[in-house]
GUZAZA-353162 format. One record per atom (N, C-alpha, C, O): z, y, x; residue in one letter; atom name. Coordinates in steps of 0.001 Angstrom, whole numbers. Layout:
BEGIN
<site><up>Z</up><north>Y</north><east>X</east><r>A</r><a>CA</a></site>
...
END
This chain:
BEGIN
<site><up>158782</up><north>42680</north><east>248221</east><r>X</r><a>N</a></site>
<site><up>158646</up><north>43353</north><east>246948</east><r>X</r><a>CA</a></site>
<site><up>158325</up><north>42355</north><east>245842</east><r>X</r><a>C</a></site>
<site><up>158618</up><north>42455</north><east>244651</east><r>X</r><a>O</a></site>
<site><up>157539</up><north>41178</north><east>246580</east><r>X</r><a>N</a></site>
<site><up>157135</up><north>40073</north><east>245086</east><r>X</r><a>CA</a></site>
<site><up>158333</up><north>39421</north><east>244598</east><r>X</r><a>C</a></site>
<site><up>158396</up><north>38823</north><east>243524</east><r>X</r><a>O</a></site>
<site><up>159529</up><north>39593</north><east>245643</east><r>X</r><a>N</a></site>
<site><up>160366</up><north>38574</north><east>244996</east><r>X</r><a>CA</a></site>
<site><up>161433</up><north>39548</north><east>243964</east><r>X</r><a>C</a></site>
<site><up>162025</up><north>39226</north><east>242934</east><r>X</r><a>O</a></site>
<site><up>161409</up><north>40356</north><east>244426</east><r>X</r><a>N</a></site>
<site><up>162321</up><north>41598</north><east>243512</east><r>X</r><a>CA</a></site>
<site><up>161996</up><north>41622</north><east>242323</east><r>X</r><a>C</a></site>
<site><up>162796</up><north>41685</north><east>241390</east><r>X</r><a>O</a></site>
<site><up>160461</up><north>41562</north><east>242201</east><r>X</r><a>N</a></site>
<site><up>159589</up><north>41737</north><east>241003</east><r>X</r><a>CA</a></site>
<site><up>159490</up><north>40252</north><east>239706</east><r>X</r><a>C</a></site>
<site><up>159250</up><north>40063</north><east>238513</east><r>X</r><a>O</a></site>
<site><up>159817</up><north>39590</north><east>240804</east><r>X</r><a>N</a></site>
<site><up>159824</up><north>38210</north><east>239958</east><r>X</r><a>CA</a></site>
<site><up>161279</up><north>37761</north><east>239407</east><r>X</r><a>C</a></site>
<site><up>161530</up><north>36896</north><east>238567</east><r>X</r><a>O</a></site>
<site><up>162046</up><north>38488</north><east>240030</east><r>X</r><a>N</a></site>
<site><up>163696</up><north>38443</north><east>239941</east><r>X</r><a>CA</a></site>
<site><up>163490</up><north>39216</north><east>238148</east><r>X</r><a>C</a></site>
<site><up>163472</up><north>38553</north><east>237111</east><r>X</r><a>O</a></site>
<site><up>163349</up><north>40866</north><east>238256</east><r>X</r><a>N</a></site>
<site><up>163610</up><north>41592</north><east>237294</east><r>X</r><a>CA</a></site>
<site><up>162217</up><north>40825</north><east>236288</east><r>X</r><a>C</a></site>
<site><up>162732</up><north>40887</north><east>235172</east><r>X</r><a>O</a></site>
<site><up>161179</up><north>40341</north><east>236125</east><r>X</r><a>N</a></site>
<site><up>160859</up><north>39335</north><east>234995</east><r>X</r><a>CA</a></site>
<site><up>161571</up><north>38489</north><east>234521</east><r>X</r><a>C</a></site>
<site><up>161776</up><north>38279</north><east>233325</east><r>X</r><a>O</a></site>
<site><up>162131</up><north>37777</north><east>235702</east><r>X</r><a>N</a></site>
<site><up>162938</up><north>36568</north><east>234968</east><r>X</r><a>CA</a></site>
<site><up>163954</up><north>36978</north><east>233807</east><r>X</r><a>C</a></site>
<site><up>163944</up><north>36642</north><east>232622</east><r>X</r><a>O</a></site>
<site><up>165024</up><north>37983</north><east>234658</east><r>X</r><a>N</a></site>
<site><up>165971</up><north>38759</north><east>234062</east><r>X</r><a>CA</a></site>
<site><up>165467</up><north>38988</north><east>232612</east><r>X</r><a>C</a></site>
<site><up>166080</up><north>38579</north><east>231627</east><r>X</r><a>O</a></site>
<site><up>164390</up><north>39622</north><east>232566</east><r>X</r><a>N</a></site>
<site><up>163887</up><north>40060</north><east>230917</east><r>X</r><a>CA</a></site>
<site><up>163590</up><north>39232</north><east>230256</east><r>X</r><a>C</a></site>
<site><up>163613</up><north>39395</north><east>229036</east><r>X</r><a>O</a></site>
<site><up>163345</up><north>38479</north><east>230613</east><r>X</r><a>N</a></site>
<site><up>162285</up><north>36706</north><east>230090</east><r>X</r><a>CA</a></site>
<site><up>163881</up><north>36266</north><east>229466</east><r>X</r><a>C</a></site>
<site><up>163918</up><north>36174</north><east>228239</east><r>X</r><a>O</a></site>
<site><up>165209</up><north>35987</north><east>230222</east><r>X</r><a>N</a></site>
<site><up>166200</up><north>34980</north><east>229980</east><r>X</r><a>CA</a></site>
<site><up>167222</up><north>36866</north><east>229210</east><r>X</r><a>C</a></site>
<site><up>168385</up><north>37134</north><east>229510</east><r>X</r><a>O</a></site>
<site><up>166510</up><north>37587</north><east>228472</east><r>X</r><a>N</a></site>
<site><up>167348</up><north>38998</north><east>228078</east><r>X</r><a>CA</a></site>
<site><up>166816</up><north>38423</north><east>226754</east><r>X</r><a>C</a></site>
<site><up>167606</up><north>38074</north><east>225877</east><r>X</r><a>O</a></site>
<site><up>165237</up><north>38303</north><east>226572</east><r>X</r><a>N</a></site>
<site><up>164207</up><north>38426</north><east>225442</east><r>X</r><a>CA</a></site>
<site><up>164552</up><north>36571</north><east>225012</east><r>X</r><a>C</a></site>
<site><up>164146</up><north>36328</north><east>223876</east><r>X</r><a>O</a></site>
<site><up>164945</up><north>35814</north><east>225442</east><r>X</r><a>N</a></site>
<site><up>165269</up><north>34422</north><east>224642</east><r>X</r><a>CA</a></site>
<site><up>166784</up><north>34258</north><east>224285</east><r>X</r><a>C</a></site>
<site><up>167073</up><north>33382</north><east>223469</east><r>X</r><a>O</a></site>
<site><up>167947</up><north>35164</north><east>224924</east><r>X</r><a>N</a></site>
<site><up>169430</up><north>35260</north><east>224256</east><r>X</r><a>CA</a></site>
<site><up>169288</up><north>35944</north><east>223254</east><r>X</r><a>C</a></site>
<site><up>170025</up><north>35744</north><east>222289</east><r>X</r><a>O</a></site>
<site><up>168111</up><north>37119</north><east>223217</east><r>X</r><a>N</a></site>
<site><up>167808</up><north>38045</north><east>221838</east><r>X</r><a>CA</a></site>
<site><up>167246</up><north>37063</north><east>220719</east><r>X</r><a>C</a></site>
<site><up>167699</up><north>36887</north><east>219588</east><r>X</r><a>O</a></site>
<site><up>166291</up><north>36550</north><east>221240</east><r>X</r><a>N</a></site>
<site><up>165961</up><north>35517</north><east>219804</east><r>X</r><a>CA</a></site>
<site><up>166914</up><north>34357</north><east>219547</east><r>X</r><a>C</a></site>
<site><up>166894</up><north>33688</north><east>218514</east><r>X</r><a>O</a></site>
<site><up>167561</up><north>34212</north><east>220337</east><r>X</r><a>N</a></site>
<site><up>168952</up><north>33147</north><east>220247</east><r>X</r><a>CA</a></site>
<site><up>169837</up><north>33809</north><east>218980</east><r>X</r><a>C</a></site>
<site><up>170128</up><north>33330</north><east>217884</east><r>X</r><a>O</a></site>
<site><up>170059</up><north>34751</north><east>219421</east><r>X</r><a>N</a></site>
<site><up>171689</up><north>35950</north><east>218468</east><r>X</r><a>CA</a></site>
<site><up>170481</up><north>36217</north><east>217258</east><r>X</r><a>C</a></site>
<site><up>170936</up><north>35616</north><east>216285</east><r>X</r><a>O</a></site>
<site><up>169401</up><north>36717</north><east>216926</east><r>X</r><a>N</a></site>
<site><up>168598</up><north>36595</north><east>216132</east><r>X</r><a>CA</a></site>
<site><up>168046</up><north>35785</north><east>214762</east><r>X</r><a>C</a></site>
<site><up>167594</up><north>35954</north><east>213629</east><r>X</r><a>O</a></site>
<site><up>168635</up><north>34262</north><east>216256</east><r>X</r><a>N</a></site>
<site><up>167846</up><north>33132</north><east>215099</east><r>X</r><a>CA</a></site>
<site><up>166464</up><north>32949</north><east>214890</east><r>X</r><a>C</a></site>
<site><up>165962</up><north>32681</north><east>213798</east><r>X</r><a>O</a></site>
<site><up>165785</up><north>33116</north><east>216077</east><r>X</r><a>N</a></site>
<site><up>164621</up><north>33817</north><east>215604</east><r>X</r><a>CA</a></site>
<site><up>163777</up><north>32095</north><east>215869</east><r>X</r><a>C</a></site>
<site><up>164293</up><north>31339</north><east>216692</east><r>X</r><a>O</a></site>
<site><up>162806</up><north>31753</north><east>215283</east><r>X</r><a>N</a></site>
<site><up>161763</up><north>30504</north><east>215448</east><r>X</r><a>CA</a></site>
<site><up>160931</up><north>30602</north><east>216359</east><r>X</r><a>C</a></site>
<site><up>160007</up><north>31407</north><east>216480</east><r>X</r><a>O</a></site>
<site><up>161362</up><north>29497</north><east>217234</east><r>X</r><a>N</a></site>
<site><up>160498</up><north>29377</north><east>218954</east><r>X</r><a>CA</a></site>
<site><up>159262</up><north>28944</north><east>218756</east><r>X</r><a>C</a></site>
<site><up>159350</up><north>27869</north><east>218163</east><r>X</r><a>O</a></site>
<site><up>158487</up><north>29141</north><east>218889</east><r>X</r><a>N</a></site>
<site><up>156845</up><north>28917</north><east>218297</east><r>X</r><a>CA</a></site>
<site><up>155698</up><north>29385</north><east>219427</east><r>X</r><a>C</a></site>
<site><up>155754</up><north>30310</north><east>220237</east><r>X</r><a>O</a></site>
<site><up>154704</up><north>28466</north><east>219196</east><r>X</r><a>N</a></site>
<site><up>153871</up><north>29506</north><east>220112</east><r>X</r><a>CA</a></site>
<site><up>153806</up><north>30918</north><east>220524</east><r>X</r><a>C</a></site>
<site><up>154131</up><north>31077</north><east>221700</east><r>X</r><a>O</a></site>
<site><up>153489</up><north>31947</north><east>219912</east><r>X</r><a>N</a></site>
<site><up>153936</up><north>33447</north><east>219846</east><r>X</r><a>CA</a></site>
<site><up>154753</up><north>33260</north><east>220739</east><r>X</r><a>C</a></site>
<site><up>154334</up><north>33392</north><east>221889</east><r>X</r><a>O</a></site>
<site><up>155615</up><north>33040</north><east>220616</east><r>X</r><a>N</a></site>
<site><up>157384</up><north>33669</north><east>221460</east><r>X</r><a>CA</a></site>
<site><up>156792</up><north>32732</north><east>222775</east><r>X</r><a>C</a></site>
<site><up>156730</up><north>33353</north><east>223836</east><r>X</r><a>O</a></site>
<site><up>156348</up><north>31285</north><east>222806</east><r>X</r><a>N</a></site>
<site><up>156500</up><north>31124</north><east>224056</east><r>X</r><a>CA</a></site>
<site><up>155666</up><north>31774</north><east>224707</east><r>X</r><a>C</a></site>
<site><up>156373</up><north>32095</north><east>225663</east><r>X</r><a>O</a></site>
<site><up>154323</up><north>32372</north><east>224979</east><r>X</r><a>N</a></site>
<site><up>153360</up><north>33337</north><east>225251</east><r>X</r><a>CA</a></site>
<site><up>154441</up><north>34565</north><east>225238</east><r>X</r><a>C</a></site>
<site><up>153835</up><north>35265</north><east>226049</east><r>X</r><a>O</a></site>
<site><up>155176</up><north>35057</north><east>225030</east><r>X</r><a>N</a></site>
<site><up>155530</up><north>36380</north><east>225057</east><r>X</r><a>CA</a></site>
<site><up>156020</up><north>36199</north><east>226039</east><r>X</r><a>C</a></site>
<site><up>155514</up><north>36683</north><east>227052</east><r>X</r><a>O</a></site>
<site><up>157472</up><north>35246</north><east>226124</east><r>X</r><a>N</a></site>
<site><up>158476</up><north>34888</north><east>227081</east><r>X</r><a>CA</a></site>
<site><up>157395</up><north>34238</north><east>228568</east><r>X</r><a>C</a></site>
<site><up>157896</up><north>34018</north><east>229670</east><r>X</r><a>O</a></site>
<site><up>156391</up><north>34095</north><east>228358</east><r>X</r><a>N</a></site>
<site><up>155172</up><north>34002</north><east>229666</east><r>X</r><a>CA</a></site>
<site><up>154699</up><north>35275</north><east>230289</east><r>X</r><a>C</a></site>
<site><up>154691</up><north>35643</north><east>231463</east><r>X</r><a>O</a></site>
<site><up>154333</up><north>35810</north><east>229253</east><r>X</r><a>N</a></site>
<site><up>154220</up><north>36901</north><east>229559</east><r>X</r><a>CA</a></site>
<site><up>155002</up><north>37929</north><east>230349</east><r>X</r><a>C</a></site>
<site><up>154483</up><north>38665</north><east>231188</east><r>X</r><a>O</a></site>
<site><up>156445</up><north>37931</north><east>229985</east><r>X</r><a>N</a></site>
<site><up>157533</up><north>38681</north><east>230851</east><r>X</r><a>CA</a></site>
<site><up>157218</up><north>38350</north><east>231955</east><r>X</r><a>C</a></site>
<site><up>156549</up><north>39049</north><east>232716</east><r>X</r><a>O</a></site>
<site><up>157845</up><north>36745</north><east>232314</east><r>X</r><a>N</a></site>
<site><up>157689</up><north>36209</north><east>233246</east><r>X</r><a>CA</a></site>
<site><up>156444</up><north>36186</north><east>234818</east><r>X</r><a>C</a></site>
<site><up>156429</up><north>35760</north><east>235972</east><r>X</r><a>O</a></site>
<site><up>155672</up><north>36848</north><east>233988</east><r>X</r><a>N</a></site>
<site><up>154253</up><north>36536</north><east>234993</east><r>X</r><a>CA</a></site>
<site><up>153505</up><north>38338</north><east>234927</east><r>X</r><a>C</a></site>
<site><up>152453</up><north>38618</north><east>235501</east><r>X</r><a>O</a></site>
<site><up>154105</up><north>39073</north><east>234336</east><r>X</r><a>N</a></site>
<site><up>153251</up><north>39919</north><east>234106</east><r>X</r><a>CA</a></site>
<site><up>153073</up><north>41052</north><east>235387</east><r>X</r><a>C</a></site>
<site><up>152078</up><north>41759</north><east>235542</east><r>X</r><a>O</a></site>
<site><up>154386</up><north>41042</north><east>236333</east><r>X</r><a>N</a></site>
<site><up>153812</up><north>41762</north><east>237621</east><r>X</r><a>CA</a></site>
<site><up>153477</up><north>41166</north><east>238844</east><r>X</r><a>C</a></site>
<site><up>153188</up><north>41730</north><east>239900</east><r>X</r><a>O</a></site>
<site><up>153566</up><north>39617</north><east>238523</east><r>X</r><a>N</a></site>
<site><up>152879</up><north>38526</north><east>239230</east><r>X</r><a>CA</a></site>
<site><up>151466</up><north>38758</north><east>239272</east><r>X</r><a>C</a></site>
<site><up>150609</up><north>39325</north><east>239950</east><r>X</r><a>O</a></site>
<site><up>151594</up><north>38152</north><east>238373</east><r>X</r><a>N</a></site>
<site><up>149366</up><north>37345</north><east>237723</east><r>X</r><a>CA</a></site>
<site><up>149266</up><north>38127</north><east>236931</east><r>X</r><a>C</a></site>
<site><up>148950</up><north>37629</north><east>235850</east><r>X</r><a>O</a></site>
<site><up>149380</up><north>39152</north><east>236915</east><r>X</r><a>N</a></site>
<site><up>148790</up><north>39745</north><east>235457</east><r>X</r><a>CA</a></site>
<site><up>147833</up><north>39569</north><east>234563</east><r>X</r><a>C</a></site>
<site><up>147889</up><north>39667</north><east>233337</east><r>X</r><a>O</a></site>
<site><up>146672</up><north>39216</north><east>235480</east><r>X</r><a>N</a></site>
<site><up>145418</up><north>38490</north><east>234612</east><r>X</r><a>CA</a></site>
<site><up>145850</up><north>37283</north><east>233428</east><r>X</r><a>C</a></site>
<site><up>145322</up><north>37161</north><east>232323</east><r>X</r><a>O</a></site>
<site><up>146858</up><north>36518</north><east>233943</east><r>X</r><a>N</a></site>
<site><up>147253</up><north>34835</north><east>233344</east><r>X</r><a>CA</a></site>
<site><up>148170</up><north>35390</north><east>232625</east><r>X</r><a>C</a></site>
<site><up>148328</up><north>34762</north><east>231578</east><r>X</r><a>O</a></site>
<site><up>149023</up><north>36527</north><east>232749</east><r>X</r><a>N</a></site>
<site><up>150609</up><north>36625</north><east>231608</east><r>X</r><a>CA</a></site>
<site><up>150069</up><north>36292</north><east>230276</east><r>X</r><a>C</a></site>
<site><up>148956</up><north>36507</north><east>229797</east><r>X</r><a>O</a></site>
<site><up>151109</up><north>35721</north><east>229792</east><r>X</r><a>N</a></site>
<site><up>150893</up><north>35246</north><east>228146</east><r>X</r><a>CA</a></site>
<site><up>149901</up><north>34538</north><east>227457</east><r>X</r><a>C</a></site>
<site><up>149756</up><north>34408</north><east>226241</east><r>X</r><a>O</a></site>
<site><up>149064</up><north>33982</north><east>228622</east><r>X</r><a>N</a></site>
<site><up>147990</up><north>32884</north><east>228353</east><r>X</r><a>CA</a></site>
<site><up>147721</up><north>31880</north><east>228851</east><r>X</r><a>C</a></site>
<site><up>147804</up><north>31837</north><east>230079</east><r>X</r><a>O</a></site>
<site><up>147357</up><north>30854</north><east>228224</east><r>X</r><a>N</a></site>
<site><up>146910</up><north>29636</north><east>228772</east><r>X</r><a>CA</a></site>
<site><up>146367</up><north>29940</north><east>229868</east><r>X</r><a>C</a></site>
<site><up>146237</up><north>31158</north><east>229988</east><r>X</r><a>O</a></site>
<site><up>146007</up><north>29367</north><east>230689</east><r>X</r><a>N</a></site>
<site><up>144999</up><north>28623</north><east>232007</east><r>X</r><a>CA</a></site>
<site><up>143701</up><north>28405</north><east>231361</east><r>X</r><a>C</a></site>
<site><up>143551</up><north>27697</north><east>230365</east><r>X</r><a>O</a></site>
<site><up>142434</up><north>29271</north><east>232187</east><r>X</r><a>N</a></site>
<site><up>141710</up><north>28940</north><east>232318</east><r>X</r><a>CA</a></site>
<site><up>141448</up><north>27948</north><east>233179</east><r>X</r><a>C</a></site>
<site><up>141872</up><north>28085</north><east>234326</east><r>X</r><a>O</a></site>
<site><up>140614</up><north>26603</north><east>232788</east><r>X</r><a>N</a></site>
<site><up>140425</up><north>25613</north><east>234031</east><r>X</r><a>CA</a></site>
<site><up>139192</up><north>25467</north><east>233633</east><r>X</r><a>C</a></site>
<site><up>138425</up><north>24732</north><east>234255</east><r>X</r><a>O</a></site>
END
């Protein structure tokens, strides 16, 4: 089930950066935290869209 789950993040993560691509939109902190966020959010949920605590 984790890998299914990490499949359909990615999918949205590489949906949500062709959208700001066709957009034009400015890659900036914000967006990269968002595009982390997709990515990690039914993973780690605690960590999506944020730095590392160390």
């Amino acid at each position: 089930m984790r890998e299914h789950l990490k499949a359909i993040d990615h999918q949205q993560a590489i949906a949500y950066v062709k959208y700001l691509i066709e957009k034009k939109e400015v890659f900036n902190e914000h967006t990269l935290l968002a595009v982390h966020h997709l990515i990690l959010r039914y993973i780690i949920q605690p960590n999506a869209g944020k730095y590392r605590q160390v």
